[in-house]
C-alpha positions as CSV (number, residue, x, y, z in Angstrom):
1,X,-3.4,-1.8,40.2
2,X,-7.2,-0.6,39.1
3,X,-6.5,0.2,35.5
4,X,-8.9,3.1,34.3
5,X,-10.6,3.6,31.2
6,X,-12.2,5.5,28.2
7,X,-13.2,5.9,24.8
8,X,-13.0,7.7,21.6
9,X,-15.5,7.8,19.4
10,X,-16.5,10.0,16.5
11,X,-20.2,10.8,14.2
12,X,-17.9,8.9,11.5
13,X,-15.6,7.3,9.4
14,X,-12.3,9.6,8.7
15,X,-13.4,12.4,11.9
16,X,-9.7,11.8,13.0
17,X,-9.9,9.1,15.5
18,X,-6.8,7.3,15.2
19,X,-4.6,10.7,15.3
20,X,-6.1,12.1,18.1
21,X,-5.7,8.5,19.8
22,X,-2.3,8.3,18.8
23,X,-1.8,11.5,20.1
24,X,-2.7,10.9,23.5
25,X,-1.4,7.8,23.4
26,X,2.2,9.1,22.5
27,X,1.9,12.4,24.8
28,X,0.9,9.9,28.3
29,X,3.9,7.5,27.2
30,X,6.1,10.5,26.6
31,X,4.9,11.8,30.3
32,X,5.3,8.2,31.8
33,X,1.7,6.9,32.2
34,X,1.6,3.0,31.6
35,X,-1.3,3.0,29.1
36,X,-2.7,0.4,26.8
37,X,-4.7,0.7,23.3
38,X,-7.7,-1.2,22.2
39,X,-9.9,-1.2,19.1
40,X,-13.3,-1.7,18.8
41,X,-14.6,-3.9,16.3
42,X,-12.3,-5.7,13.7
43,X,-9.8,-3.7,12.7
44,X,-5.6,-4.3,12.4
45,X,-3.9,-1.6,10.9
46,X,-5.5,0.5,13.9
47,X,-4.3,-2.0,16.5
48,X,-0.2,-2.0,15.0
49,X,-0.2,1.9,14.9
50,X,-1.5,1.8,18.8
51,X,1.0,-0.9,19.6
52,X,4.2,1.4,18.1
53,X,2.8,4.0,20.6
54,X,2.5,1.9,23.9
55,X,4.6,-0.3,22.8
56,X,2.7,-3.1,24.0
57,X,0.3,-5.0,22.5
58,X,-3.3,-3.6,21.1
59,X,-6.4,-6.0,21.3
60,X,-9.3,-5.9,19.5
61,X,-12.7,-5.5,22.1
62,X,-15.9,-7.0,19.4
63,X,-19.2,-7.0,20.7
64,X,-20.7,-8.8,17.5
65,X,-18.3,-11.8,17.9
66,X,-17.5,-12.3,21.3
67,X,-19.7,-12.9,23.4
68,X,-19.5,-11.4,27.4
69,X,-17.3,-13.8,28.4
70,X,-14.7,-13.5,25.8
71,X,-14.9,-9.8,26.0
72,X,-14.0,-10.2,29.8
73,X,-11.1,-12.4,28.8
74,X,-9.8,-9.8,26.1
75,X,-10.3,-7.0,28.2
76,X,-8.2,-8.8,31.1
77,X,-5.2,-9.3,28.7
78,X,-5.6,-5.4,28.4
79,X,-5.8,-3.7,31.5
80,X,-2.7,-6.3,33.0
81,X,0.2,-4.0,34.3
82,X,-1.6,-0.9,33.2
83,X,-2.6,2.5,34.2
84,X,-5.4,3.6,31.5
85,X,-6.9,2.0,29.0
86,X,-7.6,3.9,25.8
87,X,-10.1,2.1,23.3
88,X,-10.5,3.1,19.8
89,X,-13.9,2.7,18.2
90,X,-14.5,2.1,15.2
91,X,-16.7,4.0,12.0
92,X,-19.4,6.3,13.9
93,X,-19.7,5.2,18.2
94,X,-23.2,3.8,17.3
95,X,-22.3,2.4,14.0
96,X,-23.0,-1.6,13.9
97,X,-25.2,-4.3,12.9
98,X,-28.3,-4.9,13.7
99,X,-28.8,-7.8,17.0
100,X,-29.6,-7.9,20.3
101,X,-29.0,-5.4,22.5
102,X,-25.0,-4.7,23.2
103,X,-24.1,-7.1,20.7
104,X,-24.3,-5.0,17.4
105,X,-20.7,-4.3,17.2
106,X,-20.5,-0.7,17.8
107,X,-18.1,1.6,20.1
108,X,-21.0,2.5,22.0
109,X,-21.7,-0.6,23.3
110,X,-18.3,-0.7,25.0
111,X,-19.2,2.0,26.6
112,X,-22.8,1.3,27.7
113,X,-21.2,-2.4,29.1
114,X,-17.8,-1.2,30.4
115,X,-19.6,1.7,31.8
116,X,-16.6,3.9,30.3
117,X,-17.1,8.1,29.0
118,X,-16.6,9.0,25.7
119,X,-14.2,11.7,24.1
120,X,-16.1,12.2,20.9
121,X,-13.6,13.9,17.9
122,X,-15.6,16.4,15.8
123,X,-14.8,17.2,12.0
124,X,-16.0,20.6,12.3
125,X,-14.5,21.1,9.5
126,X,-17.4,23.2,6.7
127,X,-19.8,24.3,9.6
128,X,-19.4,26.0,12.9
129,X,-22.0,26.2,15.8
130,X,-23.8,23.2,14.2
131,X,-21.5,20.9,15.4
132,X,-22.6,21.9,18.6
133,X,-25.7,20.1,17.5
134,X,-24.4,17.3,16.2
135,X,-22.5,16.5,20.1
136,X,-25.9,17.1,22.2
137,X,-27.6,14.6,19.7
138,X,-24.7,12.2,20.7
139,X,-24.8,12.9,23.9
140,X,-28.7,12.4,24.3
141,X,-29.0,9.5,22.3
142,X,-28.7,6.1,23.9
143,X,-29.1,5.4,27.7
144,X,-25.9,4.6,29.2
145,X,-23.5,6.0,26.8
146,X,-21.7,9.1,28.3
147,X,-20.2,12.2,26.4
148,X,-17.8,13.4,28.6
149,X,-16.6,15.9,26.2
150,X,-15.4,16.8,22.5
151,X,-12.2,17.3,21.0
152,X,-12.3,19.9,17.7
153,X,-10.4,18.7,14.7
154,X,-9.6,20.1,11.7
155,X,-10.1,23.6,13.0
156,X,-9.2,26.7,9.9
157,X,-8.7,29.5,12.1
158,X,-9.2,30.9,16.4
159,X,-12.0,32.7,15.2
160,X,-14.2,29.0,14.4
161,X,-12.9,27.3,17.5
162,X,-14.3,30.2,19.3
163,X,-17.4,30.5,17.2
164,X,-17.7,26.5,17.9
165,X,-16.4,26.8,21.5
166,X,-19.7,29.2,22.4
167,X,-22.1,26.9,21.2
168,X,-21.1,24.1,22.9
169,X,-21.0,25.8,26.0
170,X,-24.7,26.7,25.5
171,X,-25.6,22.9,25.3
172,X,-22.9,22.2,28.5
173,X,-20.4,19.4,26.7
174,X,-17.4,20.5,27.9
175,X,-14.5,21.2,24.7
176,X,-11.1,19.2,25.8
177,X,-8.7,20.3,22.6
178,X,-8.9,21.5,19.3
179,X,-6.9,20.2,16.5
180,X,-5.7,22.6,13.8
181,X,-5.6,21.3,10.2
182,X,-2.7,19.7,8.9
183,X,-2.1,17.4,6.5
184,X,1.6,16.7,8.2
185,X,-0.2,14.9,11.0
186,X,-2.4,13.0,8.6
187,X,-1.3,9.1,8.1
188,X,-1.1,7.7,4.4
189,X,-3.7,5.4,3.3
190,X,-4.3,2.4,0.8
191,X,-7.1,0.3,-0.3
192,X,-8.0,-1.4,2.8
193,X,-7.2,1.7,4.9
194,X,-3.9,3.0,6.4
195,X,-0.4,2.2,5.5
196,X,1.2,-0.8,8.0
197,X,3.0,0.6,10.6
198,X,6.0,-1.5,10.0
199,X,5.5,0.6,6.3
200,X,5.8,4.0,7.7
201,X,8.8,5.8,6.3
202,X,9.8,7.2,9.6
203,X,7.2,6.2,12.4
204,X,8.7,7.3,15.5
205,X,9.5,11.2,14.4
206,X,5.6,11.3,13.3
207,X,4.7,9.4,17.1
208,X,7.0,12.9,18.5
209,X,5.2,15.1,16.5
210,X,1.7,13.8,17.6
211,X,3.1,13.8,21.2
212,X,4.0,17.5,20.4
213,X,0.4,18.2,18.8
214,X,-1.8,16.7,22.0
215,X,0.7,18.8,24.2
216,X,-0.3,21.8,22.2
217,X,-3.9,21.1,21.4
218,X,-5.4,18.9,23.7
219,X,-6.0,18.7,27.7
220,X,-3.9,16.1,28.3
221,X,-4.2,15.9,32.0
222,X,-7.5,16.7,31.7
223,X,-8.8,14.0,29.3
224,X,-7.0,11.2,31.0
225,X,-8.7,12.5,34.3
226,X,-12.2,11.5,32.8
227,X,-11.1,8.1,32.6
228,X,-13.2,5.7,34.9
229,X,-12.3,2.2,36.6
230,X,-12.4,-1.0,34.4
231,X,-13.7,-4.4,35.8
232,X,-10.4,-6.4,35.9
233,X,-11.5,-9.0,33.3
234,X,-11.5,-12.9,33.4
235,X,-9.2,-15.6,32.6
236,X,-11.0,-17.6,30.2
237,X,-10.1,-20.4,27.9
238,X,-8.4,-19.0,24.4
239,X,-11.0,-17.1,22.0
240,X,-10.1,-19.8,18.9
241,X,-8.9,-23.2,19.5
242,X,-5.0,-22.8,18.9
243,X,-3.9,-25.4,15.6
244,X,-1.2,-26.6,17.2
245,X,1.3,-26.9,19.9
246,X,3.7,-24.9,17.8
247,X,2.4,-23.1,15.3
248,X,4.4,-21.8,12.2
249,X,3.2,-17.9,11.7
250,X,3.7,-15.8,8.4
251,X,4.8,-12.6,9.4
252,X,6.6,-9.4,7.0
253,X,4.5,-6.5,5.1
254,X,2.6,-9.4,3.0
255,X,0.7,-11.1,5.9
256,X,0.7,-9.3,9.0
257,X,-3.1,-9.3,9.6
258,X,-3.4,-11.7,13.1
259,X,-5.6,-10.4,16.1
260,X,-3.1,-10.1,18.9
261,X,-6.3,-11.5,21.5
262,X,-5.8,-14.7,19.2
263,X,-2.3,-14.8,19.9
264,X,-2.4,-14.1,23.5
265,X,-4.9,-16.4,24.0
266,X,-3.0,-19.3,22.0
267,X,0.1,-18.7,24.2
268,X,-2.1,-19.1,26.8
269,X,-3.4,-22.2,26.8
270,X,0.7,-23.1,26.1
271,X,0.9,-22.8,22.5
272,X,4.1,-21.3,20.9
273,X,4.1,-19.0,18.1
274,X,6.9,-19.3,15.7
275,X,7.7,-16.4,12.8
276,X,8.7,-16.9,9.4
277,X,8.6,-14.4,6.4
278,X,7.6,-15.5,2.9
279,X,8.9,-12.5,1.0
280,X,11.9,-13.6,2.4
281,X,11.7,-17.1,1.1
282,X,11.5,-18.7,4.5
283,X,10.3,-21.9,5.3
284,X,7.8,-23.2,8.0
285,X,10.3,-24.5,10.7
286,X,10.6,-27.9,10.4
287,X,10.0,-28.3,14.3
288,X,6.0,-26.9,14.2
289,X,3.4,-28.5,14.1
290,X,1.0,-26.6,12.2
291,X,1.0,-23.3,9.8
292,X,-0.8,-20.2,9.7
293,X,-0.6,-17.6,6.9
294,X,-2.9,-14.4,8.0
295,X,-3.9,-11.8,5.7
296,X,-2.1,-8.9,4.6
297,X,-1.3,-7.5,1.1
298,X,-0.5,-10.6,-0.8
299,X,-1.5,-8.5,-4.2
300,X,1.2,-6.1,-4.0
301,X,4.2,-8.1,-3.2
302,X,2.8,-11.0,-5.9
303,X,6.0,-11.2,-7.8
304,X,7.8,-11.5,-4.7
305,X,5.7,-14.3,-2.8
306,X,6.3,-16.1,-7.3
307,X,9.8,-16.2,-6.9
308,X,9.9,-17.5,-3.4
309,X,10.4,-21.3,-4.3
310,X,12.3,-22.5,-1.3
311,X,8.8,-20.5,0.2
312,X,6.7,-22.7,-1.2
313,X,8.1,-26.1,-2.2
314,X,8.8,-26.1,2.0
315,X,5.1,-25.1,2.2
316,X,3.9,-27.8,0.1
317,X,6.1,-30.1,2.1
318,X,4.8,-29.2,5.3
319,X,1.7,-29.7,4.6
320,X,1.8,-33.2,3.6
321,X,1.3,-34.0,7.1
322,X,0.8,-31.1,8.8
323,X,-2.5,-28.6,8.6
324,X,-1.9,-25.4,7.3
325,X,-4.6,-22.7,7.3
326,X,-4.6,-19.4,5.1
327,X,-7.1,-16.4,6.1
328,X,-7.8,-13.7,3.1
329,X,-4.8,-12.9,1.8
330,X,-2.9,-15.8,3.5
331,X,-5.8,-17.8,0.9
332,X,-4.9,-16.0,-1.9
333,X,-1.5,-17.4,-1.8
334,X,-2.1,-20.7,-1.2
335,X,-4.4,-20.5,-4.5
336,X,-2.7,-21.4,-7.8
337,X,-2.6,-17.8,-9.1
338,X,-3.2,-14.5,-8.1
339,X,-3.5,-11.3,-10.4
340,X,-2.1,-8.2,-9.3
341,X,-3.3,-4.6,-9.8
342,X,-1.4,-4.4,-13.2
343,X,-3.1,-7.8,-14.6
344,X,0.0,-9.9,-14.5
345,X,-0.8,-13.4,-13.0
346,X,1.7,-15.1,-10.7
347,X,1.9,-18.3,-9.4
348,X,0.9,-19.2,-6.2
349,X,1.8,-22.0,-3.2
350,X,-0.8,-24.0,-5.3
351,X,-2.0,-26.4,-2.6
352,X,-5.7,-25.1,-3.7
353,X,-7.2,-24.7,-6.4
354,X,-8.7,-21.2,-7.1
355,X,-7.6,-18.3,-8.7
356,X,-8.1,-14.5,-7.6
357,X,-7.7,-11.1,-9.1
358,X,-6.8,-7.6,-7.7
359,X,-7.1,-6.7,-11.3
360,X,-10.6,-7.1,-11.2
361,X,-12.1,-5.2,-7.9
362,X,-15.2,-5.5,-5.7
363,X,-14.9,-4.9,-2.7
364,X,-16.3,-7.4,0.0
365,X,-16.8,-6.1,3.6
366,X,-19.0,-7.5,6.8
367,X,-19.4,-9.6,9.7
368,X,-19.0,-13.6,9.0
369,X,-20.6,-16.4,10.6
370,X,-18.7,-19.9,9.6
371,X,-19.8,-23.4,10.4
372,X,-17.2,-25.5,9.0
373,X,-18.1,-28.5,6.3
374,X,-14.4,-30.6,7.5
375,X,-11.8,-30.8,9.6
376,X,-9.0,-28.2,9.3
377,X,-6.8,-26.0,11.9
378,X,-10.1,-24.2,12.6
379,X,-11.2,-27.2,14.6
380,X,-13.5,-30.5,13.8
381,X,-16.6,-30.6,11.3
382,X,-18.9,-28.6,12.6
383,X,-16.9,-26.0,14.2
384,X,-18.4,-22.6,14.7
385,X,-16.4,-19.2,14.8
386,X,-17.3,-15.6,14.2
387,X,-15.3,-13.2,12.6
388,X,-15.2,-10.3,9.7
389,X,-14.4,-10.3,5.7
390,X,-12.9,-7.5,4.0
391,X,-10.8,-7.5,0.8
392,X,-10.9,-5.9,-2.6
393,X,-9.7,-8.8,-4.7
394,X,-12.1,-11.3,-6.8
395,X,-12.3,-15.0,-6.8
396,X,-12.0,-15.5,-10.8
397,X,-11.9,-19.0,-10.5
398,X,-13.1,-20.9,-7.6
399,X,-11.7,-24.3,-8.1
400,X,-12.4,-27.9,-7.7
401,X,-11.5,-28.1,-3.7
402,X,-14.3,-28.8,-1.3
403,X,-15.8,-26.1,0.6
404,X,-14.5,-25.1,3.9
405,X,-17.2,-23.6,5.8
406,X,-21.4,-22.5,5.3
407,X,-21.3,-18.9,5.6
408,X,-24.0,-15.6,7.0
409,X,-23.6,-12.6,7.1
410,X,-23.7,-10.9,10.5
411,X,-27.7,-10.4,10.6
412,X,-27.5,-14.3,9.8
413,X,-28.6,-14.3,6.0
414,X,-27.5,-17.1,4.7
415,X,-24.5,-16.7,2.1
416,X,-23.1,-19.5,0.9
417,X,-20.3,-22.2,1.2
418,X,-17.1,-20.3,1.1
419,X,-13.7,-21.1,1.3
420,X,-11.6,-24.6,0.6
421,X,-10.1,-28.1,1.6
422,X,-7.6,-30.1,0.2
423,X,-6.2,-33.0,2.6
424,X,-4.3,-31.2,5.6
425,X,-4.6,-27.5,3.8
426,X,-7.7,-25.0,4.6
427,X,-8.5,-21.2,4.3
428,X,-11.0,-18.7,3.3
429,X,-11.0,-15.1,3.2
430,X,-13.0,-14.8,6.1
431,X,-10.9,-13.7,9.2
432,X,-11.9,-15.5,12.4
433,X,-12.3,-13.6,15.4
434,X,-13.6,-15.9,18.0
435,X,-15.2,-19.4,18.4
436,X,-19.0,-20.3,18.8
437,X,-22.2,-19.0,18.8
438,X,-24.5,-17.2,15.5
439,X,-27.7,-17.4,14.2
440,X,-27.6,-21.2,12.3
């Protein structure tokens, strides 16, 4: 099967992306198409919204931290068994960080590298024929990176499509739907984006009325005709080094924040992934060999994760001979206390040291190069991985543990040590994405 392809992409952040995406993806599933999401960039919430549509897994395609390879690897686990490919960018197409050429990041340079058109989604909401400008500056800008068309959201009334509609036939970029406004269709939001899918009050009636809106809006047929064939992808080794043959994985509405390309890749290379819940008081099973808590929303189910003693005390016993990693908010609880938004403070796994705060904000956000200072599940000393930091809460108190890894920024400025070690426990807030590589 030669899986076909393309991507959306917007001028920015909050344009509608992931509801016309959704959309499409809900209306080809409805209509029997095999298709498969993907996000650019590093992004989860995205990725579980995509996944309740397919139903199958949504990988994350990041052209800052993986290198050609690894994005042929990723993109293989994607277009397996499938008829189209749908990939989500993220912020504007040609957002990123500054790099070499096709490694900055951006949605755009998917598309220059995978060769695949873009469906660019237009807010064109406050102007009118402008936004016919805005598309032919999108369209002319980079070499390589095809609009193949716009989709109009937010539209107020038939008389601004239309006015819209004629100036973009002047400039030739062809108009594939136009999305009224609505704030039914619009998905709720917290502070490190949109409500978890597995939050949604009632997911699949607002996946049929999406279905319903692209049926009504958008040319279906027509936009998944634009899509274009996708190179079938290599099998290469896994992305991160799996911590263990099986591997003990936090999983509920508290830490659900794991890259489903890390996953993949770890079963793989004949790891098994094992799920537990903390907010239900479960304990790593006895029978794994290491313990991963991702990230998630730690800071709003603090007095939960407290009172969870079988939780913890069978954490703490785990990893008296076992490694056991935490990544942002899966670090936060294995700290000794964590504030919450109201400024109570609530005890923590404790198996390091440091102490953090929702209480008291600032918001952290940006590509991550780690070289790490010891051994932990990440790998060896010395160990090199790319990924992505973004969290709200403050380290008030940083501890007495050693450092876990030497950290840059994505442009390679030098940061800082970050993160801790105690014996077999590790974790930082930085996310890992994938392994090697960066400016050192």
């Amino acid at each position: 099967m030669t899986t076909r392809g393309f991507i959306i992409g917007a001028p920015r952040s909050g344009s509608g992306k992931t509801t016309l995406t959704l959309s499409l993806l809900a209306a080809a599933r409805r209509r029997g198409l095999r298709v498969r999401a993907a996000k650019s960039g590093p992004d989860y919430i995205d990725p579980a919204f995509h996944a309740a549509a397919t139903g199958m897994p949504s990988f994350n395609l990041d052209s800052w931290a993986m290198d050609r390879a690894q994005l042929s690897t990723v993109a293989g686990y994607a277009v397996e068994s499938v008829e189209c490919l749908v990939i989500e960018s993220s912020m504007g197409l040609f957002d990123g960080v500054a790099g070499p050429e096709g490694r900055s990041g951006a949605g755009a340079d998917l598309a220059a590298g995978l060769g695949l058109p873009v469906v660019l989604i237009l807010d064109v909401s406050g102007h009118s024929q402008s936004a016919a400008a805005v598309a032919r500056g999108f369209a002319g800008h980079a070499p390589g990176v095809h609009i193949a068309g716009v989709v109009l959201n937010r539209v107020a009334s038939e008389r601004h499509r239309q006015g819209v509609a004629d100036a973009m036939l002047r400039v030739g970029i062809p108009i594939l739907g136009a999305i009224p406004r609505d704030v039914a269709i619009v998905l709720p939001e917290r502070h490190l984006g949109l409500v978890q899918a597995l939050e949604h009050p009632d997911l699949p009636a607002h996946l049929e009325r999406l279905a319903d809106l692209a049926e009504n809006a958008l040319d279906v047929p027509g936009i998944f005709a634009l899509a274009t064939p996708l190179p079938s992808g290599g099998a290469g080794d896994a992305l991160l080094r799996p911590p263990g043959q099986r591997v003990a994985m936090a999983r509920d509405v508290a830490f659900s924040f794991m890259y489903a390309h890390v996953l993949e890749g770890w079963r793989r290379a004949g790891s098994e992934i094992v799920f537990f819940s903390p907010l239900a008081d479960e304990t790593p099973p006895e029978d794994c060999d290491s313990c991963w808590l991702p990230g998630g929303y730690p800071e709003l189910h603090a007095g939960q994760l407290a009172a969870a003693q079988k939780f913890k005390a069978g954490l703490a016993a785990f990893a008296q001979t076992r490694p056991v990693h935490g990544e942002c908010g899966g670090y936060m609880a294995l700290g000794t206390s964590l504030q919450s938004a109201d400024g109570v403070w609530h005890a923590m796994a404790g198996l390091l040291s440091h102490e953090t705060s929702f209480a008291t904000r600032r918001m952290n956000l940006g590509y991550r190069q780690a070289e790490t200072l010891a051994d932990s599940a990440l790998g060896p000393e010395g160990t090199r991985v790319r990924g992505h930091e973004f969290h709200y809460a403050a380290m008030v108190a940083p501890g007495t543990d050693a450092p876990l890894a030497q950290l840059r920024d994505g442009t390679g400025q030098v940061l800082g040590a970050s993160g801790g070690v105690r014996g077999q426990v590790s974790g930082a807030f930085f996310h890992a994405i994938a392994a090697g590589g960066g400016i050192f």
